[in-house]
Backbone and ligand atoms as CSV (ligand in chain L), in Angstrom:
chain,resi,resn,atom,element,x,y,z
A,1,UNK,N,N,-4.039,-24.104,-11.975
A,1,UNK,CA,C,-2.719,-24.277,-12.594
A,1,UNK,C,C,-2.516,-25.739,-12.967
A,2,UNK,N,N,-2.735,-27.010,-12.131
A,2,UNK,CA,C,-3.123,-28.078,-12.126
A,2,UNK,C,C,-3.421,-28.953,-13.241
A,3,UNK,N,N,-5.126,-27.782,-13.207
A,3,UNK,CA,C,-5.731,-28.297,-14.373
A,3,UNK,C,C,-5.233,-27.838,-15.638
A,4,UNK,N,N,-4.274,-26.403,-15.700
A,4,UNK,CA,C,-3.947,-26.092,-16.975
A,4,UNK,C,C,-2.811,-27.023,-17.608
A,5,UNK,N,N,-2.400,-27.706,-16.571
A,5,UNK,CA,C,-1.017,-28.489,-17.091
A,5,UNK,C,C,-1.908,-30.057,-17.717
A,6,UNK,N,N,-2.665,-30.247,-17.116
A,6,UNK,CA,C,-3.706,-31.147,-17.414
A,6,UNK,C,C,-4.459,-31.221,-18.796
A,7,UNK,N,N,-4.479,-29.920,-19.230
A,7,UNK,CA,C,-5.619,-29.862,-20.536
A,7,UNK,C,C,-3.812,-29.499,-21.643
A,8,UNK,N,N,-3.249,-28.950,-20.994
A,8,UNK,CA,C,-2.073,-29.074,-22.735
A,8,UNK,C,C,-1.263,-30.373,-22.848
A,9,UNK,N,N,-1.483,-31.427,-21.285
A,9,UNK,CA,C,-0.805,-32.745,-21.956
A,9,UNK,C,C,-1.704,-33.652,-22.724
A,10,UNK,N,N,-3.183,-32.824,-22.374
A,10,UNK,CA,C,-4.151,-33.694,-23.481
A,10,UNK,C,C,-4.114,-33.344,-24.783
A,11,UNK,N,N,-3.303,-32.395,-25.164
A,11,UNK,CA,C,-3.239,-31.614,-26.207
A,11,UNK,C,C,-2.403,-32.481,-27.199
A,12,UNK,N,N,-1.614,-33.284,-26.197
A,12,UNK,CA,C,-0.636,-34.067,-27.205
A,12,UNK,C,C,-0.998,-35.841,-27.474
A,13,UNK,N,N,-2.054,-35.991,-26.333
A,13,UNK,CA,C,-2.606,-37.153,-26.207
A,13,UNK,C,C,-2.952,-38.083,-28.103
A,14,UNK,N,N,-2.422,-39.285,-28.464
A,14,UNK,CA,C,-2.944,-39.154,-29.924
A,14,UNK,C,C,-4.332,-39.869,-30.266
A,15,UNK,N,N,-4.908,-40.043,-29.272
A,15,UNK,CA,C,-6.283,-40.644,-29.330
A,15,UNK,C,C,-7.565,-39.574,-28.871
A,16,UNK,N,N,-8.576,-40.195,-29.390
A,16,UNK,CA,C,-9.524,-38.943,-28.818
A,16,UNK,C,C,-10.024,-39.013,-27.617
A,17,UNK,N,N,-10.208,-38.080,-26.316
A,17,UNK,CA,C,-10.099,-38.290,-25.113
A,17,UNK,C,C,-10.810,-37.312,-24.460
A,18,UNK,N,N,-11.690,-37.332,-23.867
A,18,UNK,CA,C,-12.541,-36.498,-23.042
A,18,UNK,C,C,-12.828,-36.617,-21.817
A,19,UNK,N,N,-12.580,-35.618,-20.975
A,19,UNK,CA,C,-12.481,-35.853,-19.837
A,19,UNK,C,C,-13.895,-35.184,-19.296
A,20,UNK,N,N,-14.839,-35.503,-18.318
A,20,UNK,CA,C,-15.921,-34.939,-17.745
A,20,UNK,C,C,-15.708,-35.004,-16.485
A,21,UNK,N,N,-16.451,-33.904,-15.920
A,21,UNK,CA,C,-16.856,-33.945,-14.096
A,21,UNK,C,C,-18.000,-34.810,-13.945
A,22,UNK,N,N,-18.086,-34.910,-12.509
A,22,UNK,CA,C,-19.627,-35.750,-12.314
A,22,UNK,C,C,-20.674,-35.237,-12.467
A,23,UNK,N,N,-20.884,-33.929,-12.998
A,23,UNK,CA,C,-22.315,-33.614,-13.486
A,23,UNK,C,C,-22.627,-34.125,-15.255
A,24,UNK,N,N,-21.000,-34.020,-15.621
A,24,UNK,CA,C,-21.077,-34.765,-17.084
A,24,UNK,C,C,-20.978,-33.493,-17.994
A,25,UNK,N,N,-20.253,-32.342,-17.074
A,25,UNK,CA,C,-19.727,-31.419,-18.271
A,25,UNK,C,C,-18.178,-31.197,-18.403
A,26,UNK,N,N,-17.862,-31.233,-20.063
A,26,UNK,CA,C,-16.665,-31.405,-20.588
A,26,UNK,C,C,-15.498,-30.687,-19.833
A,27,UNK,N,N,-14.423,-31.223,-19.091
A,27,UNK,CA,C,-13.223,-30.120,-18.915
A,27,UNK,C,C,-12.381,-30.298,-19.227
A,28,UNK,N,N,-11.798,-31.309,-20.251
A,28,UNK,CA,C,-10.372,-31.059,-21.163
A,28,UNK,C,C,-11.022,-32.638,-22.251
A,29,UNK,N,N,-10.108,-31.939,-23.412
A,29,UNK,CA,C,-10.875,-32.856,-24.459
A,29,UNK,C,C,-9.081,-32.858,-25.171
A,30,UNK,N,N,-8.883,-33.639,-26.049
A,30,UNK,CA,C,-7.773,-34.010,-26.807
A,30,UNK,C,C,-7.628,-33.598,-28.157
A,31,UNK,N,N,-7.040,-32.855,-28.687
A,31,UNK,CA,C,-7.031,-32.827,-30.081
A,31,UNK,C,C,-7.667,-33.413,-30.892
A,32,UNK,N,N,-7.074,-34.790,-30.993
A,32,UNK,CA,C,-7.559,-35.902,-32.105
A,32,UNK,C,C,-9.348,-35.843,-31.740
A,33,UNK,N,N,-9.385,-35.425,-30.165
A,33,UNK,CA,C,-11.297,-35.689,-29.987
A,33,UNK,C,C,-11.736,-34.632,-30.813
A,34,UNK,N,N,-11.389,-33.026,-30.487
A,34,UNK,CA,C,-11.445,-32.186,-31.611
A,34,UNK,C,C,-12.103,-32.719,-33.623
A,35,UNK,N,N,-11.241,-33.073,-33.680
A,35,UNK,CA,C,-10.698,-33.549,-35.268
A,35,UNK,C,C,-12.025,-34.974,-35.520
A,36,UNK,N,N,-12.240,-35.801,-34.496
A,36,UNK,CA,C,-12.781,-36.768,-34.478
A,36,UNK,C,C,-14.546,-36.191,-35.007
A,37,UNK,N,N,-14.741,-34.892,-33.695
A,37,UNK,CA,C,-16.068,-34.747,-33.747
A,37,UNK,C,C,-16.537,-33.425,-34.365
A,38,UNK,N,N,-15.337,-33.166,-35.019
A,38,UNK,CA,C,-15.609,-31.142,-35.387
A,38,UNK,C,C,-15.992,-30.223,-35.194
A,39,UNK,N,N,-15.101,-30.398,-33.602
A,39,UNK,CA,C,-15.578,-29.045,-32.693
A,39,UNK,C,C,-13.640,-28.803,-32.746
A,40,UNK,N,N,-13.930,-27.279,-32.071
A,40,UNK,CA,C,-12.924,-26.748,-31.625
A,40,UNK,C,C,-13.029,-26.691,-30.078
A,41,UNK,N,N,-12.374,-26.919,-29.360
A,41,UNK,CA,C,-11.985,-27.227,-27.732
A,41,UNK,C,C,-12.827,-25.813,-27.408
A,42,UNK,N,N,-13.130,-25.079,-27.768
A,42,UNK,CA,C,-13.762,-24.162,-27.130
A,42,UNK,C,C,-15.262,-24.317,-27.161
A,43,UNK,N,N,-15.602,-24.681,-28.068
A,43,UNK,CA,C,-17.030,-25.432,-28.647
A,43,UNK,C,C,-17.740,-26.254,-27.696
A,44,UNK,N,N,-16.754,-27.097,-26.820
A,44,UNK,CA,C,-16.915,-28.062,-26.064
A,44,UNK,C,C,-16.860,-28.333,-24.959
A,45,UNK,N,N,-16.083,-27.422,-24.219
A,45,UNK,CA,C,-15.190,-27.371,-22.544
A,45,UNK,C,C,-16.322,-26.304,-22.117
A,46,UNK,N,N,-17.098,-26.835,-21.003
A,46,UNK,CA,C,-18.489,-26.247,-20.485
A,46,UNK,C,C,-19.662,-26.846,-20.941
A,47,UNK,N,N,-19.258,-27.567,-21.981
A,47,UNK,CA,C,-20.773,-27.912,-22.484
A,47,UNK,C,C,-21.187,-29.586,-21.856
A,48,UNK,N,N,-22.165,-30.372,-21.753
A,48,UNK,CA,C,-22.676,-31.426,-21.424
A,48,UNK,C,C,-21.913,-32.351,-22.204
A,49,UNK,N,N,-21.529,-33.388,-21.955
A,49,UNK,CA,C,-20.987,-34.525,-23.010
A,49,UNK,C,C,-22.381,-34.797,-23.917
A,50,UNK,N,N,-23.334,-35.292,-23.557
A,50,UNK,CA,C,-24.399,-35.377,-24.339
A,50,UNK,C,C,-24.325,-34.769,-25.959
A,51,UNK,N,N,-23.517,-33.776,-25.940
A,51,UNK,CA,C,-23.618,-33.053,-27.512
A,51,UNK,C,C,-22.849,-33.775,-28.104
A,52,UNK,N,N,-22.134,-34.761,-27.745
A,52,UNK,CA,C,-21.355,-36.073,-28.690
A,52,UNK,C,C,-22.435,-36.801,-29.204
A,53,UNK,N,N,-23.665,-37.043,-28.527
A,53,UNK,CA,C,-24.177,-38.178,-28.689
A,53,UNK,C,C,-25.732,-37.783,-29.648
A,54,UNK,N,N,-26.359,-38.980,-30.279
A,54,UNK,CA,C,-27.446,-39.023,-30.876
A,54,UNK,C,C,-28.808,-38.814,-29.978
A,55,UNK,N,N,-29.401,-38.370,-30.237
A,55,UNK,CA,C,-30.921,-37.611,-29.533
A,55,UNK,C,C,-31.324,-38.794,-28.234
A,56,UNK,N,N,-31.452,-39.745,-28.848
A,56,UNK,CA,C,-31.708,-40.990,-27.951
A,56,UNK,C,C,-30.706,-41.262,-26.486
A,57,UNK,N,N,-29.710,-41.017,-26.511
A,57,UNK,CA,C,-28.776,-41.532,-25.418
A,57,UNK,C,C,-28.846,-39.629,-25.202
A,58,UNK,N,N,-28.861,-38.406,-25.251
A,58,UNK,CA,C,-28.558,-37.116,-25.290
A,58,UNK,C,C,-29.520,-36.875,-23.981
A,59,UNK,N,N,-30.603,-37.527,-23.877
A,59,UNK,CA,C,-31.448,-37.058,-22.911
A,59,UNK,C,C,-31.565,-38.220,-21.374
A,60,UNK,N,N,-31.101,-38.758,-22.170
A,60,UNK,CA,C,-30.582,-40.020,-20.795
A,60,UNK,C,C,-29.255,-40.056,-20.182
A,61,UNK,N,N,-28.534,-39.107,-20.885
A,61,UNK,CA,C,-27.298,-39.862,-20.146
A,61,UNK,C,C,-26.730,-39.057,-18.631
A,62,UNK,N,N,-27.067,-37.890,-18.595
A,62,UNK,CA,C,-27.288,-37.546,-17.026
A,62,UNK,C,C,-27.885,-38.539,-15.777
A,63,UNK,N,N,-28.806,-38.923,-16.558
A,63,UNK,CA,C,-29.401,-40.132,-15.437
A,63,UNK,C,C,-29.009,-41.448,-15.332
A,64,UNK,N,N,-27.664,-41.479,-16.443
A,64,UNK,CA,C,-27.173,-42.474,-16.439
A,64,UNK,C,C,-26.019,-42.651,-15.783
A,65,UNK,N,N,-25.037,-41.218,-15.466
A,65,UNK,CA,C,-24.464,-41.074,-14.641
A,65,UNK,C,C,-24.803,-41.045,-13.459
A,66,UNK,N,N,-26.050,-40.186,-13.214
A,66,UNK,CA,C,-26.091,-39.992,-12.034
A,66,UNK,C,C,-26.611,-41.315,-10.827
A,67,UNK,N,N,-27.352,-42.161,-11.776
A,67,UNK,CA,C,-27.391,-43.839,-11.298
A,67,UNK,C,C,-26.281,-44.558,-10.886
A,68,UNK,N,N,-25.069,-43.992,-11.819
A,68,UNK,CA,C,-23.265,-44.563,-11.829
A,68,UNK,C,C,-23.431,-44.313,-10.483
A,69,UNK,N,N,-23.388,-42.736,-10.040
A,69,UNK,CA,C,-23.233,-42.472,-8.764
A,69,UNK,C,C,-23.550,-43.055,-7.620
A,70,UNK,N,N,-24.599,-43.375,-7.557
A,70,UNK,CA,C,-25.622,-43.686,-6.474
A,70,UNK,C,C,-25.699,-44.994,-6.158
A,71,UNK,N,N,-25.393,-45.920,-7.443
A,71,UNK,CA,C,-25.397,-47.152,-7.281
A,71,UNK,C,C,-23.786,-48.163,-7.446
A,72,UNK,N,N,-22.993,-47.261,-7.826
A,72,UNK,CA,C,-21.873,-47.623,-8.186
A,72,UNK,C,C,-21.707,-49.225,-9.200
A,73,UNK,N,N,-22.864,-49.714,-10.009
A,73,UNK,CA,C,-22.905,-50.252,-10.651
A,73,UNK,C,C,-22.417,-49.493,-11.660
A,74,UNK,N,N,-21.244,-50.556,-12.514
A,74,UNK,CA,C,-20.679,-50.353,-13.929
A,74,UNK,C,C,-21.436,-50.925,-15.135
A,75,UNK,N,N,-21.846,-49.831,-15.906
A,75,UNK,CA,C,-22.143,-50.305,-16.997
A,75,UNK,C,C,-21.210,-50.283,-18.336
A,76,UNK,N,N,-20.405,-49.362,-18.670
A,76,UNK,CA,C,-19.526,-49.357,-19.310
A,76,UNK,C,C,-17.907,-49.057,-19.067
A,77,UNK,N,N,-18.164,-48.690,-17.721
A,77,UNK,CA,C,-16.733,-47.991,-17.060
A,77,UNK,C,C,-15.769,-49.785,-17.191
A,78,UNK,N,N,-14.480,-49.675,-17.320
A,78,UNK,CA,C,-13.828,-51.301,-17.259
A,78,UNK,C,C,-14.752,-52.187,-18.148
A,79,UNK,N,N,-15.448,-52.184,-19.446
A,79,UNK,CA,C,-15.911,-53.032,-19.468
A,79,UNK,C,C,-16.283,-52.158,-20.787
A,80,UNK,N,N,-16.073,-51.076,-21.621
A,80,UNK,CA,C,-16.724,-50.829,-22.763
A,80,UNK,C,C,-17.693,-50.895,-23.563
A,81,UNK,N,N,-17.746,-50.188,-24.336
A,81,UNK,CA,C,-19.446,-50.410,-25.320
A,81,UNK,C,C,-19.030,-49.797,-26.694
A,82,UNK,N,N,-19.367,-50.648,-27.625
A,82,UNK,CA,C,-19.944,-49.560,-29.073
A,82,UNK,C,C,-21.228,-49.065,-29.194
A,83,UNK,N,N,-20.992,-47.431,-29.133
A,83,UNK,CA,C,-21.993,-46.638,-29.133
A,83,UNK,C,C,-22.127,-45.663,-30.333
A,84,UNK,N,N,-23.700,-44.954,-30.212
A,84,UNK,CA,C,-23.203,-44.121,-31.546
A,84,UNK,C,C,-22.895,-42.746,-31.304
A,85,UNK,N,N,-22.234,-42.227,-31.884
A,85,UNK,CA,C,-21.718,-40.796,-31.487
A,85,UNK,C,C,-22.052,-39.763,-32.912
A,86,UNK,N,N,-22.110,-38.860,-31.997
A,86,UNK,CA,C,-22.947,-37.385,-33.473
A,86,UNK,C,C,-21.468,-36.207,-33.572
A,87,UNK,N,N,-21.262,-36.549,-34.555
A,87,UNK,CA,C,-20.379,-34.947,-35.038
A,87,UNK,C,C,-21.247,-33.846,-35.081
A,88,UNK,N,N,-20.354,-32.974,-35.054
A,88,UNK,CA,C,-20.952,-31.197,-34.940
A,88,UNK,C,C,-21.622,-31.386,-36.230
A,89,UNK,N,N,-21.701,-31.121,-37.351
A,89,UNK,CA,C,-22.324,-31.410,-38.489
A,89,UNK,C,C,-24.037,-32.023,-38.437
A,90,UNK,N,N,-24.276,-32.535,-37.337
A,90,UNK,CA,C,-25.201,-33.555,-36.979
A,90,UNK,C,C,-25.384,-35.291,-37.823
A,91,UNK,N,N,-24.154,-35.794,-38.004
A,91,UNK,CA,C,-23.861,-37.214,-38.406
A,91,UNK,C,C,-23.826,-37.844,-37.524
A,92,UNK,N,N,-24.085,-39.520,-37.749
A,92,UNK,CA,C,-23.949,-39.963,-36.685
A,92,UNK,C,C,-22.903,-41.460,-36.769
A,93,UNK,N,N,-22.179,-41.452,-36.247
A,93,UNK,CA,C,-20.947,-42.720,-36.470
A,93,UNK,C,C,-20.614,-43.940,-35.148
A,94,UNK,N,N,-20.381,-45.285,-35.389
A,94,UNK,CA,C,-20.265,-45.717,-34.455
A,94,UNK,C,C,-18.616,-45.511,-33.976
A,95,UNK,N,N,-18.741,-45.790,-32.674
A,95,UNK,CA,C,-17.365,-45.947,-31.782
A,95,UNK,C,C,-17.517,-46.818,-31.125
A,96,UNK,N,N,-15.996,-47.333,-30.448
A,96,UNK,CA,C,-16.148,-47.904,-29.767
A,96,UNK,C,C,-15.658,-46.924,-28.193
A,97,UNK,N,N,-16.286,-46.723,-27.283
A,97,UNK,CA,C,-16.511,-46.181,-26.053
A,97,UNK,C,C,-15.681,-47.033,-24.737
A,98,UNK,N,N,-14.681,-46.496,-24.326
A,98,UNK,CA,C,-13.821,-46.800,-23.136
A,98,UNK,C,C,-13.862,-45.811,-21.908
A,99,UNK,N,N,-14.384,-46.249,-20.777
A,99,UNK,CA,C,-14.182,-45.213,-19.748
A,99,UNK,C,C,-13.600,-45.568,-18.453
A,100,UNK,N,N,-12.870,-44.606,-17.998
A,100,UNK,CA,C,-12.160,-44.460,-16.291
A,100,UNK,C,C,-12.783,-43.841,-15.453
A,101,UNK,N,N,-12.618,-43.834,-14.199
A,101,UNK,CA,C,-12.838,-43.119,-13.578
A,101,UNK,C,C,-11.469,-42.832,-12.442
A,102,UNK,N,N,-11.546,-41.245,-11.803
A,102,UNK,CA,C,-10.659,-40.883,-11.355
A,102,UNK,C,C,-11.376,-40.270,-9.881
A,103,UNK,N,N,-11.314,-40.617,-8.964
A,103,UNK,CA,C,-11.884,-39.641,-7.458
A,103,UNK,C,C,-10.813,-38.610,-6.813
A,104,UNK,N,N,-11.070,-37.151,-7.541
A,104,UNK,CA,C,-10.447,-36.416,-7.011
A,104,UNK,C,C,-10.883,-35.463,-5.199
A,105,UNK,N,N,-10.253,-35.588,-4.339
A,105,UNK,CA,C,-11.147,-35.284,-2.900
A,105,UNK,C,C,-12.600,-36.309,-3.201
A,106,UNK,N,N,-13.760,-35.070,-3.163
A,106,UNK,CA,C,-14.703,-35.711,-3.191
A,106,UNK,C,C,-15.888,-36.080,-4.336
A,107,UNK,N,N,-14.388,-35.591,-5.493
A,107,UNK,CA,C,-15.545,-35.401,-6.837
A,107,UNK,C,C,-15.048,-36.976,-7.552
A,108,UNK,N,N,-15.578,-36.803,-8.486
A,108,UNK,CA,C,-15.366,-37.794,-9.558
A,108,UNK,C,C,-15.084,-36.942,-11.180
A,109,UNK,N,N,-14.072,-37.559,-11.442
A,109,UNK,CA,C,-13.528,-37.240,-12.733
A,109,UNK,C,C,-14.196,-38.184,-14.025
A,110,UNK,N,N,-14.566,-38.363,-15.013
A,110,UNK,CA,C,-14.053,-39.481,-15.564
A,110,UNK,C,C,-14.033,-39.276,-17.926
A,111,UNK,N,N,-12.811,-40.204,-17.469
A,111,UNK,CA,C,-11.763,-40.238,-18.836
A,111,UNK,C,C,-12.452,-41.160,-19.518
A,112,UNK,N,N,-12.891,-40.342,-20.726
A,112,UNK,CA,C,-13.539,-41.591,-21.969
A,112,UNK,C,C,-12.373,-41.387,-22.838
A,113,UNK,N,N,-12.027,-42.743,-23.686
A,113,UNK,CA,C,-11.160,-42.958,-24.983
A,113,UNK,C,C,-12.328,-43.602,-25.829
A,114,UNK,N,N,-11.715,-42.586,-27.442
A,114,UNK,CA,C,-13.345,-43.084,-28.177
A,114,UNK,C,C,-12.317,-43.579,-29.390
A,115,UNK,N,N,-13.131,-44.713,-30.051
A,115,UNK,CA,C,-12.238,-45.204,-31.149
A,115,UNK,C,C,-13.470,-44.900,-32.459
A,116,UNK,N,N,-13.236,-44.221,-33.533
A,116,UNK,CA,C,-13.774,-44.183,-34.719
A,116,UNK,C,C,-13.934,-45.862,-35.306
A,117,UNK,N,N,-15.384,-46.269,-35.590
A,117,UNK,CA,C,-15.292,-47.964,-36.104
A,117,UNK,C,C,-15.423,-47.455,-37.357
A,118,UNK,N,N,-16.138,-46.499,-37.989
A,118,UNK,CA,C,-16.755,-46.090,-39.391
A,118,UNK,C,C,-15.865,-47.535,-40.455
A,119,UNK,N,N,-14.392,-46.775,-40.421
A,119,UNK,CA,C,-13.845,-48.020,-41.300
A,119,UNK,C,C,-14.077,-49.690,-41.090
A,120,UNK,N,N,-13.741,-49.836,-39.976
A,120,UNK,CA,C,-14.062,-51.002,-39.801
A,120,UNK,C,C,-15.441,-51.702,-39.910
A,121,UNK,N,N,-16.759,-50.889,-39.501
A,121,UNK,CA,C,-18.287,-51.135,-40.091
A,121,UNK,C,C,-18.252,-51.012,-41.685
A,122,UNK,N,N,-17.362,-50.511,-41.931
A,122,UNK,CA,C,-17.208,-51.101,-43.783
A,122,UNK,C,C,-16.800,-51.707,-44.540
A,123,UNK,N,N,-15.710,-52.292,-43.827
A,123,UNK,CA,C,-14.924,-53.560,-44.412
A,123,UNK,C,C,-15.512,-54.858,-43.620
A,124,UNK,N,N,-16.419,-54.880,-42.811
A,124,UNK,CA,C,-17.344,-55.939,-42.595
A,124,UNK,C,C,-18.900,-55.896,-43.453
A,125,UNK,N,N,-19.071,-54.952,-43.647
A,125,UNK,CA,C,-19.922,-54.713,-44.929
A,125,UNK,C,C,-19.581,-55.452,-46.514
A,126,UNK,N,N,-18.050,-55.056,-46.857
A,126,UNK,CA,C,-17.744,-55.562,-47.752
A,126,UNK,C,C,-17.508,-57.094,-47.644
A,127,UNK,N,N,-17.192,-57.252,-46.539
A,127,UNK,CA,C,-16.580,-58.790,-46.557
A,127,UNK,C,C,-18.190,-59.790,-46.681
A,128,UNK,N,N,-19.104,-59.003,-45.800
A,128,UNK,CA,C,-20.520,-59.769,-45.920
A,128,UNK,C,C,-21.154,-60.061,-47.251
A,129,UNK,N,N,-20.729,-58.872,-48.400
A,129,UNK,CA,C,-20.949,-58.703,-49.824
A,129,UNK,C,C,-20.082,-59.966,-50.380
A,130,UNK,N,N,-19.656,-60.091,-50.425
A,130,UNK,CA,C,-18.496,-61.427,-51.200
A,130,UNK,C,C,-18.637,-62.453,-50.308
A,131,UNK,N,N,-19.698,-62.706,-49.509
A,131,UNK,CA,C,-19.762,-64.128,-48.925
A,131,UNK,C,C,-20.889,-64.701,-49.892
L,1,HEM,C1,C,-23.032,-44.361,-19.057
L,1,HEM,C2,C,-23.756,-43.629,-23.786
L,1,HEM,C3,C,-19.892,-40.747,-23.981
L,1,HEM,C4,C,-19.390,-41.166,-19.175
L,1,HEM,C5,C,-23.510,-44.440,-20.345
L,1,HEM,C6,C,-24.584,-45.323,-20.760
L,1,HEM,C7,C,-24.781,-45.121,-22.092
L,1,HEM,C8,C,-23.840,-44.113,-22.511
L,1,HEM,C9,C,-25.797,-45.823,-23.015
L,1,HEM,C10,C,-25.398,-46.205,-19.823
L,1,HEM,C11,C,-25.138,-47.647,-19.953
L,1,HEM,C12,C,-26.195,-48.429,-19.206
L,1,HEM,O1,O,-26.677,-47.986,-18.156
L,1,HEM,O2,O,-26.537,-49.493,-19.696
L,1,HEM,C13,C,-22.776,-42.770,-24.241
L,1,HEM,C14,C,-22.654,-42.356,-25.630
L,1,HEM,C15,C,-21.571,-41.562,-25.710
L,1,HEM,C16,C,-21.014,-41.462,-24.341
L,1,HEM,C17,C,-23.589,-42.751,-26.765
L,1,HEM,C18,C,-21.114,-40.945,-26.995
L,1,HEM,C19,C,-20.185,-40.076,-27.160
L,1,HEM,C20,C,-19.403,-40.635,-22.709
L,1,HEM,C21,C,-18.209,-39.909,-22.352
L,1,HEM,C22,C,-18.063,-40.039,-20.994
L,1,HEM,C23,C,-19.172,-40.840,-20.507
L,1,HEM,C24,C,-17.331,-39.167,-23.346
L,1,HEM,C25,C,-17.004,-39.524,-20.073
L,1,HEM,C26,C,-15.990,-38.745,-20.411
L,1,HEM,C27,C,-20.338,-42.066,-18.737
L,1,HEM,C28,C,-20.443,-42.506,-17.355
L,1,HEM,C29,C,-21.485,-43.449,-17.314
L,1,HEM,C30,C,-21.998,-43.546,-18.684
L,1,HEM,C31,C,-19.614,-42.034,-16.188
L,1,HEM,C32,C,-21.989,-44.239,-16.087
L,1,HEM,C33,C,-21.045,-45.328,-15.689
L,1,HEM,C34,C,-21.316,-46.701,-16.313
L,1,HEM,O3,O,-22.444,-46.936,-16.784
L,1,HEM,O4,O,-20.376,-47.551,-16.291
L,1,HEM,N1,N,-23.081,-43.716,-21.424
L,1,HEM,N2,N,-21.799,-42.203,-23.486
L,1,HEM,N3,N,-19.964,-41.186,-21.570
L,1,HEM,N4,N,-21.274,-42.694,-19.501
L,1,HEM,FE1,FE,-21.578,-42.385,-21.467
């Protein structure tokens, strides 16, 4: 019940927002994340986060959590990254990548906010053109 009140206030959330367990599969995602990566919330809730991502980071990133775990070294958690991320379509776009973490009992939650750069990698494109 909890969690259902949980996944419809992400519903209104206006950024794109994905929430994972500590094995790193999806359990509430945000609209705008929807719209961002062109899935429908059903597409996505059960599945691995990995299906955001490009082939290269897709097969590592379990072990990249699961290192989070074990070592509690941060690599991007408080401290961000621009990464590249794959739409359903199979495209691939940069973001910029924000993550939380939440310890519920004895699990771990954790909340990524993803920012679309596409525009912004193009108006530094252009600006490099007219230098
Ligand atoms: C770690 C890539 C999305 C949760 C990492 C690392 C990379 C990465 C490269 C390891 C950094 C390192 O060890 O140097 C990506 C890419 C994403 C993505 C390309 C594209 C969509 C997400 C999302 C979540 C998430 C949506 C959570 C909702 C984590 C966690 C870690 C991690 C928990 C380990 C903690 C840390 O290194 O600070 N990811 N990630 N990732 N990622 Fe992702």
């Amino acid at each position: 019940a909890l969690h259902q009140h949980f996944r419809s206030i992400l519903q209104s959330v206006p950024d794109a927002m994905v929430v994972i367990n500590d094995a790193g599969i999806i359990t509430a995602v945000s609209k705008a994340a929807e719209t961002l990566f062109g899935y429908e919330a059903d597409q996505l809730l059960g599945r691995n986060v990995s299906i955001l991502m490009s082939p290269t980071d897709k097969s590592q990133h379990d072990g990249y959590i699961s290192r989070y775990l074990r070592t509690g070294e941060r690599q991007i958690i408080g401290i961000g990254r621009t990464v590249t991320a794959r739409r359903s379509d199979g495209s691939l776009f940069p973001i910029d990548l924000k993550i939380g973490e939440a310890k519920i009992g004895d699990h771990y939650l954790f909340t990524a906010f993803m920012r679309d750069l596409t525009e912004q990698r193009r108006n530094e494109t252009r600006m490099k053109a007219l230098q």
